[in-house]
C-alpha positions, 0 to 999 in steps of 0.5 A: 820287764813289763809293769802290772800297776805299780809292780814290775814284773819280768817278761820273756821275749821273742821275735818271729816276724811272718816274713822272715827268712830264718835270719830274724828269729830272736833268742827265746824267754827271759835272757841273761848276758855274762862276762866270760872272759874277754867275752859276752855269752847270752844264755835263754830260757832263763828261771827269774833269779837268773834273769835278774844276775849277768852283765845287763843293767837298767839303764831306764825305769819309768822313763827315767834316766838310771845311768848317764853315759856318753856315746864315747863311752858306749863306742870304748866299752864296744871296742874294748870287748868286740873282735871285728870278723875278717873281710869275707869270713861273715856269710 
């Protein structure tokens, strides 16, 4: 998001530093993360009315606090919808 006055508007985003190696490259446009299951899917290239549904939150505004929460709940909340790869299975 990014502000005109005092509109919020949304913004696309995307990362594609000069020295990368392929790895760096972000997902494109505007984002939207959705709960499947015991998963979290990100989908791109989002239209804005898709953009502003899914699993994300704002968590600040205008410097401004919006939902207060513990690093203990952020580290549950992790665990709780992550699996941790095998040993050597990661390239």
């Amino acid at each position: 998001m990014y502000q005109s006055g005092a509109e919020w508007s949304p913004a696309a985003i995307y990362k594609d530093p000069a020295t990368d190696d392929g790895t760096k490259k972000s997902a494109r446009g505007l984002l939207r993360v959705e709960r499947e299951g015991e998963r979290f899917v990100l989908y791109e290239q989002q239209t804005v009315e898709q953009a502003e549904g899914g699993a994300l939150v704002p968590v600040f505004r205008n410097g401004a606090l919006l939902a207060r929460q513990s690093l203990a709940e952020i580290r549950d909340r992790l665990r709780a919808s992550w699996t941790c790869p095998a040993p050597g299975s990661i390239d």
